[in-house]
Biopython code that builds the backbone (N, CA, C, O; Angstrom):
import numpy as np
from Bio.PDB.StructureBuilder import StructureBuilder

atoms = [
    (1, "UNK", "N", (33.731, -48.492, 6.192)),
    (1, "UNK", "CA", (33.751, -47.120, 5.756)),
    (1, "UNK", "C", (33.745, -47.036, 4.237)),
    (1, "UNK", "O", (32.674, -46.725, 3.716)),
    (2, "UNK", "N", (34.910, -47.298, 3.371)),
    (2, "UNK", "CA", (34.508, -47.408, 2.112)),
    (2, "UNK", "C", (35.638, -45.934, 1.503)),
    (2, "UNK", "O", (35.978, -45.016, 2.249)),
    (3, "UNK", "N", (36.020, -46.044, 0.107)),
    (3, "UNK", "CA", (36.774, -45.182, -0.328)),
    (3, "UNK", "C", (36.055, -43.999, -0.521)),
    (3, "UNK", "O", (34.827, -44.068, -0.573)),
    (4, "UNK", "N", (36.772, -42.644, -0.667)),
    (4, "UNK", "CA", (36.145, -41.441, -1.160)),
    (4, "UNK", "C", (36.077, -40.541, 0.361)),
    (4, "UNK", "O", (36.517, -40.713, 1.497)),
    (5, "UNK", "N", (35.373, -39.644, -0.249)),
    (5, "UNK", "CA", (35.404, -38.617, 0.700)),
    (5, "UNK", "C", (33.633, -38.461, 1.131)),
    (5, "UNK", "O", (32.646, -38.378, 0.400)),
    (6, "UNK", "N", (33.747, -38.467, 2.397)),
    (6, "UNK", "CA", (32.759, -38.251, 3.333)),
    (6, "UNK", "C", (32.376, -37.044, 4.019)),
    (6, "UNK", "O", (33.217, -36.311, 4.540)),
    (7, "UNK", "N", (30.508, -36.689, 4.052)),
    (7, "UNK", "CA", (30.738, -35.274, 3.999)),
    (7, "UNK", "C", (29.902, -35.525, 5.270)),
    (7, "UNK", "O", (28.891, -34.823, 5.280)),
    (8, "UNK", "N", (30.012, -36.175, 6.139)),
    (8, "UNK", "CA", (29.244, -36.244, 7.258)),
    (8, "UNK", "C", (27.971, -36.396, 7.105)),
    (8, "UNK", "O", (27.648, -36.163, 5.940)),
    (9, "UNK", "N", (26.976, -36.728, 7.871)),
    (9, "UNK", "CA", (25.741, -37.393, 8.104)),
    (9, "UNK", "C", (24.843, -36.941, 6.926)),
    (9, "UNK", "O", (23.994, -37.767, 6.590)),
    (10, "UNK", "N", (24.881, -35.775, 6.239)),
    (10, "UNK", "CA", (24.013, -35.266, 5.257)),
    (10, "UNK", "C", (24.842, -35.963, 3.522)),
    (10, "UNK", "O", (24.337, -35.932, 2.400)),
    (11, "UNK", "N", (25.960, -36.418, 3.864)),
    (11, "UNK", "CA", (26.796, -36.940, 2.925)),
    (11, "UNK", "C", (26.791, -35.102, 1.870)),
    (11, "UNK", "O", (27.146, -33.994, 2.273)),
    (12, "UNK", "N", (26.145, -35.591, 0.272)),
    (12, "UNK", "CA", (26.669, -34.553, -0.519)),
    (12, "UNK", "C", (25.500, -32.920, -0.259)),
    (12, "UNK", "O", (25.489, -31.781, -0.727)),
    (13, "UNK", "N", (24.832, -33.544, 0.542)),
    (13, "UNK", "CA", (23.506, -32.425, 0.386)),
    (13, "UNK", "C", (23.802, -31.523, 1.559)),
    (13, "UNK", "O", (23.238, -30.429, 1.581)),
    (14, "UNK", "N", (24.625, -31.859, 2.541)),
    (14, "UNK", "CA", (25.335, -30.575, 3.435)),
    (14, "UNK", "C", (26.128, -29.859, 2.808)),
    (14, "UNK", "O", (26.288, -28.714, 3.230)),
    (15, "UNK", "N", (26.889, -30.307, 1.585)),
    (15, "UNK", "CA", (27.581, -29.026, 0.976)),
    (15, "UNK", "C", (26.777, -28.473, 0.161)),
    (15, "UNK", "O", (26.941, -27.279, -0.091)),
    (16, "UNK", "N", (25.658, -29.240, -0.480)),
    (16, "UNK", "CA", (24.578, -28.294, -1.214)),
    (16, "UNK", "C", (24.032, -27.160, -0.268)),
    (16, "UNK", "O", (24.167, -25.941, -0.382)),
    (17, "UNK", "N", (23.397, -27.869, 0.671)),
    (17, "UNK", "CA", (22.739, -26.509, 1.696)),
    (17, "UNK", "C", (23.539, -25.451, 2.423)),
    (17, "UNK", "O", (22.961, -24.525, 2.992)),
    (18, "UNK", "N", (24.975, -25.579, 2.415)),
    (18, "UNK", "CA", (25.853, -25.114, 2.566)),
    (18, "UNK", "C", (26.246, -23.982, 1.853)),
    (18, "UNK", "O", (26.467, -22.872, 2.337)),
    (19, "UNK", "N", (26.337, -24.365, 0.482)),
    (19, "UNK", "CA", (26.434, -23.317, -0.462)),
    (19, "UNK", "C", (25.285, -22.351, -0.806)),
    (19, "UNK", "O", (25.302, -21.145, -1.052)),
    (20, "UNK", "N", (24.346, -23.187, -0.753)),
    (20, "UNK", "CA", (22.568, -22.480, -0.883)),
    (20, "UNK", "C", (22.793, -21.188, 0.173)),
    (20, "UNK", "O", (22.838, -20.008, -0.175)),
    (21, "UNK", "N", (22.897, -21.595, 1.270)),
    (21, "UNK", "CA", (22.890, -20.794, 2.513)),
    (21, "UNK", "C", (23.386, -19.504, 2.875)),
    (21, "UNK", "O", (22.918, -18.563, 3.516)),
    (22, "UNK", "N", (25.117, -19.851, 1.929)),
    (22, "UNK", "CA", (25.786, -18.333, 2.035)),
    (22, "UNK", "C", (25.505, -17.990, 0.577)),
    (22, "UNK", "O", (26.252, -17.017, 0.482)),
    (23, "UNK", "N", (24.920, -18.122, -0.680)),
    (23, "UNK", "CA", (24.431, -17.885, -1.424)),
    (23, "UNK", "C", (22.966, -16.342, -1.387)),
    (23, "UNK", "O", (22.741, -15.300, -2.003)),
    (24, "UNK", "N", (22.419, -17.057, -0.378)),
    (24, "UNK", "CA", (21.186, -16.980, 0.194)),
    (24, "UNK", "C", (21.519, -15.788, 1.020)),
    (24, "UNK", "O", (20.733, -14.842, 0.965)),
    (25, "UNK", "N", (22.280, -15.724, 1.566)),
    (25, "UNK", "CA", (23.568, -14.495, 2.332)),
    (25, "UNK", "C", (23.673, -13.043, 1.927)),
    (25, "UNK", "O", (23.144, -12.004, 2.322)),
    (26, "UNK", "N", (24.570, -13.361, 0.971)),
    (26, "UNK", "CA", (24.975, -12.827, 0.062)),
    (26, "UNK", "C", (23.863, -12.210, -0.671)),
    (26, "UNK", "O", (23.735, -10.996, -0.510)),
    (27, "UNK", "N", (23.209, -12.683, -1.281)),
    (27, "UNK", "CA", (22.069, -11.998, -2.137)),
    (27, "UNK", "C", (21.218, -11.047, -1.114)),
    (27, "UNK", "O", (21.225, -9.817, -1.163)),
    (28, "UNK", "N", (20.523, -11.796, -0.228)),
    (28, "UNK", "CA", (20.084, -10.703, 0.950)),
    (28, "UNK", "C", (20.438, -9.737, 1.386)),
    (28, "UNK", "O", (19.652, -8.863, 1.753)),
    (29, "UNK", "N", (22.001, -9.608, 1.480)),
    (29, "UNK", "CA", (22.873, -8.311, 1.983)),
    (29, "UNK", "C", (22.457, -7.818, 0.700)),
    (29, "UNK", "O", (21.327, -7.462, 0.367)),
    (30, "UNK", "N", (23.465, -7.842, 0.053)),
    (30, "UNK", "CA", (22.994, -6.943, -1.201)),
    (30, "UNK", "C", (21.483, -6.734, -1.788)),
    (30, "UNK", "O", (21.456, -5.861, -2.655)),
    (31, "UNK", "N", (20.372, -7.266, -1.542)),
    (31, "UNK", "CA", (19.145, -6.276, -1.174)),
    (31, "UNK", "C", (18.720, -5.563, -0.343)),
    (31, "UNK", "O", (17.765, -4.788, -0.407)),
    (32, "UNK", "N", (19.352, -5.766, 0.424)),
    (32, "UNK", "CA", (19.296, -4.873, 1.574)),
    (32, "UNK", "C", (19.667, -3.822, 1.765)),
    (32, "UNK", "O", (19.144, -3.009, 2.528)),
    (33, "UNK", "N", (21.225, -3.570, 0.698)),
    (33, "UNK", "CA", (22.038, -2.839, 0.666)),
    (33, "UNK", "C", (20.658, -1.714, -0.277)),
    (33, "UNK", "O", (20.108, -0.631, -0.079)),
    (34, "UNK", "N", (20.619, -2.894, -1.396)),
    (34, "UNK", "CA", (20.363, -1.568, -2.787)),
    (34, "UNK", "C", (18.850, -0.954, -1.967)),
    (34, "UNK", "O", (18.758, 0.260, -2.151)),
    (35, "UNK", "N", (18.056, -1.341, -1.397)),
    (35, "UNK", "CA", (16.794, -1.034, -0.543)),
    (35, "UNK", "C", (16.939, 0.306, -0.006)),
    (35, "UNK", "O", (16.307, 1.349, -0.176)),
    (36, "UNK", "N", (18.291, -0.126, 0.928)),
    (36, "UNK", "CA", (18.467, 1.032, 1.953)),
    (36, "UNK", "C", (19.116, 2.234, 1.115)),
    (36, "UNK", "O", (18.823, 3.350, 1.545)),
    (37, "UNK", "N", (20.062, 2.184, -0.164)),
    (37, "UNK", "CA", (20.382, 3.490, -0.489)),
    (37, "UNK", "C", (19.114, 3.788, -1.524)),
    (37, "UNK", "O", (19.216, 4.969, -1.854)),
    (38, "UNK", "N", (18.448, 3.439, -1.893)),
    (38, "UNK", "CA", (17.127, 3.547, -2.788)),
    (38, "UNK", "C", (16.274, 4.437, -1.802)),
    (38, "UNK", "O", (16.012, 5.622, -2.004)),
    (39, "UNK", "N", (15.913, 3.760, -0.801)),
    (39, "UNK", "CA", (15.121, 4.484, 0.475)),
    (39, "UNK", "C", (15.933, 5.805, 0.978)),
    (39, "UNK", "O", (15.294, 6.828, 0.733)),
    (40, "UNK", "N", (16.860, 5.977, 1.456)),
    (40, "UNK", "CA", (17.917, 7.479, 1.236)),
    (40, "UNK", "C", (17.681, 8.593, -0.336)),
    (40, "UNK", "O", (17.592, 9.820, -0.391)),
    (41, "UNK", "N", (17.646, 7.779, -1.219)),
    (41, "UNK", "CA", (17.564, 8.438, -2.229)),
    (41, "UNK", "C", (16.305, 9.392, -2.557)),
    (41, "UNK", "O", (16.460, 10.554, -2.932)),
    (42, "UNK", "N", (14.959, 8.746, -2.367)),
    (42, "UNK", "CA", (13.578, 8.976, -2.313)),
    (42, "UNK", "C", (13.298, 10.029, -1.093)),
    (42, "UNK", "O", (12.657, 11.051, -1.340)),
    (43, "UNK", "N", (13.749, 9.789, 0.132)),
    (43, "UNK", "CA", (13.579, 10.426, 1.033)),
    (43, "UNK", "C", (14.226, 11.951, 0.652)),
    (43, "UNK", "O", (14.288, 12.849, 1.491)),
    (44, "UNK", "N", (14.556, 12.053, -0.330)),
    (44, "UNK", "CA", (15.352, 13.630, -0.605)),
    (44, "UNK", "C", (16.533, 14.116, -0.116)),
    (44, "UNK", "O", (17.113, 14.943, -0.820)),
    (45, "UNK", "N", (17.099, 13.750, 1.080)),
    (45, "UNK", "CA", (17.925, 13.406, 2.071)),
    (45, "UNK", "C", (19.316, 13.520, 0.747)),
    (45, "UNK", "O", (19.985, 14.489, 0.386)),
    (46, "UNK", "N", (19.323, 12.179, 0.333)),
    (46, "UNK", "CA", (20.586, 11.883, -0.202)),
    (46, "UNK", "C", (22.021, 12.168, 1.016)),
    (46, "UNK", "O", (21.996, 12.106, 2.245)),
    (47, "UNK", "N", (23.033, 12.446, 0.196)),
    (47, "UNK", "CA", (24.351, 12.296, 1.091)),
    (47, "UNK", "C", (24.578, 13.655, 1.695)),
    (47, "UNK", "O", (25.728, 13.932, 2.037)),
    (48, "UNK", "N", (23.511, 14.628, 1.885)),
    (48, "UNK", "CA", (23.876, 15.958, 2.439)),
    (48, "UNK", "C", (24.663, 15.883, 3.737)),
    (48, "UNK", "O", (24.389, 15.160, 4.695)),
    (49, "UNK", "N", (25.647, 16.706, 3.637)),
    (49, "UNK", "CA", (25.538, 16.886, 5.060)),
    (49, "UNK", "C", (24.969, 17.631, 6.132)),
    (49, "UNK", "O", (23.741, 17.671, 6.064)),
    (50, "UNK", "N", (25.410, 18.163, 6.987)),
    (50, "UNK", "CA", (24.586, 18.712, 8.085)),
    (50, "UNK", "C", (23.815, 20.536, 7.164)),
    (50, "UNK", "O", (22.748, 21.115, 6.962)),
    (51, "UNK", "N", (25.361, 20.686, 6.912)),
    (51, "UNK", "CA", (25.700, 21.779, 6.810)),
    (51, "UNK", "C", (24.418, 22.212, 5.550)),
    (51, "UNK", "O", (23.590, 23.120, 5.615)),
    (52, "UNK", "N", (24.642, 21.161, 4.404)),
    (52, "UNK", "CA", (23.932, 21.530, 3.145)),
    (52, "UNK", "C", (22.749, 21.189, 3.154)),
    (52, "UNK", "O", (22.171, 21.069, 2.074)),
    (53, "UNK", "N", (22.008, 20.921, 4.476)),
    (53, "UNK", "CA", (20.544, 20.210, 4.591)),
    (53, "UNK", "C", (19.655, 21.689, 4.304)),
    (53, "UNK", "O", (19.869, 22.806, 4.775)),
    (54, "UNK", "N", (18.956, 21.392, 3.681)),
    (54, "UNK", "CA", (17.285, 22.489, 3.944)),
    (54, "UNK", "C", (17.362, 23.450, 4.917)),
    (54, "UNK", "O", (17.994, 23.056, 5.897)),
    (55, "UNK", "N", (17.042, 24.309, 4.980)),
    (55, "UNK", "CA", (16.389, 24.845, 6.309)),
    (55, "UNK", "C", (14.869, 24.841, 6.116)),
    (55, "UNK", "O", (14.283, 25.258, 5.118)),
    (56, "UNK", "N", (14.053, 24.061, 7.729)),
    (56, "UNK", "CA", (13.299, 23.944, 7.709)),
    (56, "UNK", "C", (11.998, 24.861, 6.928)),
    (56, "UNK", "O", (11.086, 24.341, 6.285)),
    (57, "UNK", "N", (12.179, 26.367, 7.173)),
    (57, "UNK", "CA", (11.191, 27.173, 6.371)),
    (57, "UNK", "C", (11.358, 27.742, 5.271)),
    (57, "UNK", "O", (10.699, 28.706, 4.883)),
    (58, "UNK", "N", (12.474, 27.063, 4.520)),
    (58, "UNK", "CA", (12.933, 27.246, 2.981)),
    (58, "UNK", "C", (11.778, 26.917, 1.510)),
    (58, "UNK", "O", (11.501, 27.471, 0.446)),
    (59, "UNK", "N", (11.428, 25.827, 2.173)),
    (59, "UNK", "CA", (10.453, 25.690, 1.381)),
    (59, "UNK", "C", (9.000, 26.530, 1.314)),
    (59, "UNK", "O", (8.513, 26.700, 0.196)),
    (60, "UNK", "N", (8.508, 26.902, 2.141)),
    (60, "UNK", "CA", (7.754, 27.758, 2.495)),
    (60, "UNK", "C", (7.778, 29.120, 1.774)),
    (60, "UNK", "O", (7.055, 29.638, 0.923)),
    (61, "UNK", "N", (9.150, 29.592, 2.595)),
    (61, "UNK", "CA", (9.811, 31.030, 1.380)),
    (61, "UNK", "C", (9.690, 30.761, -0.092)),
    (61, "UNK", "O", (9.350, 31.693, -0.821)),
    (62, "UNK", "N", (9.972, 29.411, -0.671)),
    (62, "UNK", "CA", (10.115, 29.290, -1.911)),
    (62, "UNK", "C", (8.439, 29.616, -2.780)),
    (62, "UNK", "O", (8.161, 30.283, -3.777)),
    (63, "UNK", "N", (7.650, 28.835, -1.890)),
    (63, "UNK", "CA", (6.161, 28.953, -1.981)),
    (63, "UNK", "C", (5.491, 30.525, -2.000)),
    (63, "UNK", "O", (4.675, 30.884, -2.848)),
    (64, "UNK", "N", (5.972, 31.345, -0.952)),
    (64, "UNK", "CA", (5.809, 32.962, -0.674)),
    (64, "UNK", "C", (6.534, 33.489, -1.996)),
    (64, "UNK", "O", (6.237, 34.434, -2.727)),
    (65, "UNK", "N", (7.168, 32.931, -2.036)),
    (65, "UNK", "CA", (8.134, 33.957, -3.598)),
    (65, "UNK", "C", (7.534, 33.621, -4.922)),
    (65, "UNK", "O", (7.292, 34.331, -5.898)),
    (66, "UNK", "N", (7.391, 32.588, -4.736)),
    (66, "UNK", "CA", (6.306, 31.933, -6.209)),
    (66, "UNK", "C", (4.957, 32.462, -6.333)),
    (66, "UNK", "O", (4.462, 32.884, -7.378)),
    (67, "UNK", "N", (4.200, 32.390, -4.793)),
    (67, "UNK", "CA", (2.968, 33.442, -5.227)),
    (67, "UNK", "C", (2.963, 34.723, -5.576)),
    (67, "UNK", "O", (2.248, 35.188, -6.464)),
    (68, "UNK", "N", (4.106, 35.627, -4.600)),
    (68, "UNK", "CA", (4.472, 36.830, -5.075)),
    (68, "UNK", "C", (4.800, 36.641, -6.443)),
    (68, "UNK", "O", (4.042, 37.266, -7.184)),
    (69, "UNK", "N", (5.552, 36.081, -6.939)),
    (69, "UNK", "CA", (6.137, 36.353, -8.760)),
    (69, "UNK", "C", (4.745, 36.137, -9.372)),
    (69, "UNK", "O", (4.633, 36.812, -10.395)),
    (70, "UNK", "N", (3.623, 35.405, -9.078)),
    (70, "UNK", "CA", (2.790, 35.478, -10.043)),
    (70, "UNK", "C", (1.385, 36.205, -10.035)),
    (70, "UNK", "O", (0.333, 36.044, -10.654)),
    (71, "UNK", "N", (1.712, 36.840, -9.325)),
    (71, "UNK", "CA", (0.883, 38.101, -8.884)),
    (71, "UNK", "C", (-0.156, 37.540, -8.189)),
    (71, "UNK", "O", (-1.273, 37.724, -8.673)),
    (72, "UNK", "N", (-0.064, 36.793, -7.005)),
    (72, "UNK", "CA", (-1.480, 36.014, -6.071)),
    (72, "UNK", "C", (-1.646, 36.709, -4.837)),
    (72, "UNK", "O", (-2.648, 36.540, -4.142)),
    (73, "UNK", "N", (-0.540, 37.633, -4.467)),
    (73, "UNK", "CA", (-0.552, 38.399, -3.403)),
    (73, "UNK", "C", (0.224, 39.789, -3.798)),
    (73, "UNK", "O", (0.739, 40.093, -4.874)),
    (74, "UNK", "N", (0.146, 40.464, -2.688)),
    (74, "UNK", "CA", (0.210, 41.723, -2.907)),
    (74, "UNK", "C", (2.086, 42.044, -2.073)),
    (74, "UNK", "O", (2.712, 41.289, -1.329)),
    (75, "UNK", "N", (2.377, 43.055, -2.464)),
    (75, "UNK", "CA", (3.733, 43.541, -1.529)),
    (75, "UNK", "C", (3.741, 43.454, -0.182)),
    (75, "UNK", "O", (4.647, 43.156, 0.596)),
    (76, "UNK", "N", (2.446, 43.799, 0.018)),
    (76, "UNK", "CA", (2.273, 43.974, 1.749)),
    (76, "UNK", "C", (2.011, 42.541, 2.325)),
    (76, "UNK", "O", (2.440, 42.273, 3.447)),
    (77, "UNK", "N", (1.513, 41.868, 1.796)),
    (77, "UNK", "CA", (0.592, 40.691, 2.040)),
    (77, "UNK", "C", (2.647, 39.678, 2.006)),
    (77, "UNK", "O", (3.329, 39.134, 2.875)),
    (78, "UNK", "N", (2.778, 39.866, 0.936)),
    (78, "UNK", "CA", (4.346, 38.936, 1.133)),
    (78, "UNK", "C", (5.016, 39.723, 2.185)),
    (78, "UNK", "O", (5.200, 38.944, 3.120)),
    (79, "UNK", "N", (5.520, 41.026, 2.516)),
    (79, "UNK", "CA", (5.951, 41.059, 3.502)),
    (79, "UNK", "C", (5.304, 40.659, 4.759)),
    (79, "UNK", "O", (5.780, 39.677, 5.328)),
    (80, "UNK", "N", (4.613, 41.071, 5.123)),
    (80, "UNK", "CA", (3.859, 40.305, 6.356)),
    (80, "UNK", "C", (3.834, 39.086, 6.885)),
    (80, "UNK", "O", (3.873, 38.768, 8.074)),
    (81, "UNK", "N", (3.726, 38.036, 5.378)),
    (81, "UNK", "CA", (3.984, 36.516, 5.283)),
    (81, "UNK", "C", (5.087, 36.073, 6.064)),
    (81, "UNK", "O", (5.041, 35.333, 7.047)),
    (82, "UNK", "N", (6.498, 36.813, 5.313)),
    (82, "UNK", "CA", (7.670, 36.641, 5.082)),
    (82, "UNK", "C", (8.262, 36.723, 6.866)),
    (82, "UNK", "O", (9.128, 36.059, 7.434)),
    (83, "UNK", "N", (7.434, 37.746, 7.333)),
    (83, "UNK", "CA", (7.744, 38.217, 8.690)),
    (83, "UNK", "C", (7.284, 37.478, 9.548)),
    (83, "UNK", "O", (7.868, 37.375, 10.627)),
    (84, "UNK", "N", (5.801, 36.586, 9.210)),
    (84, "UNK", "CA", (5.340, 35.673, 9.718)),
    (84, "UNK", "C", (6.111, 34.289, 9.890)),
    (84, "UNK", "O", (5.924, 33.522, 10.835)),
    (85, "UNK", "N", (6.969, 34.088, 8.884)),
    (85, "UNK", "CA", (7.865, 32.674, 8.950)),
    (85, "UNK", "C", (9.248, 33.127, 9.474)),
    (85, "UNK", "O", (10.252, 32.437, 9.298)),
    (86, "UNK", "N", (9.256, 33.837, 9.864)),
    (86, "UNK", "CA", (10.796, 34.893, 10.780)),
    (86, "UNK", "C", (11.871, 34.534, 9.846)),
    (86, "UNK", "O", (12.831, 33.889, 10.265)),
    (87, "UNK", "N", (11.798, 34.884, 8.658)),
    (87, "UNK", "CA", (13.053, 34.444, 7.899)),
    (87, "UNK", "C", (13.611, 35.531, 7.411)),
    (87, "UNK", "O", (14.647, 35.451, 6.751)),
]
sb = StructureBuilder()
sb.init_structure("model")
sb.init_model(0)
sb.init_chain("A")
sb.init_seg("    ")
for serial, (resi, resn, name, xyz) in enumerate(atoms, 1):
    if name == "N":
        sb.init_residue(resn, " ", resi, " ")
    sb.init_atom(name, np.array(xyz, "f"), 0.0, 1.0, " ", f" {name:<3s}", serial, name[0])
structure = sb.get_structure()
């Protein structure tokens, strides 16, 4: 056998690949991590909750009010719109 310490059949290169490995771990989670709140972020989404989400035909209204303010339609023509998206 011989003095010293023995690291089993791979001797010193199982604790190298060892360390590589949860190294290798570690770094992956944490891209994974920063990926997934990056991807949340972009999606517009962010941390809303239920409550503070969009309503689906909000944006729409926002679009109807913007043409109305810049004179692209008429009073009648936005109400009608407006009545058209039941909001």
């Amino acid at each position: 056998m011989g003095w010293g310490i023995h690291f089993g059949r791979f001797g010193g290169l199982g604790m190298l690949f060892g360390g590589l490995l949860m190294l290798l771990f570690w770094v992956g989670l944490i891209v994974l991590v920063v990926f997934a709140v990056r991807a949340l972020v972009r999606s517009g989404r962010g941390w809303h909750t239920w409550s503070e989400a969009p309503r689906p035909g909000s944006k729409a209204l926002d679009v109807l009010k913007e043409r109305y303010a810049r004179g692209e339609i008429t009073k009648e023509q936005y109400d009608q719109m407006r009545k058209d998206l039941d909001v």
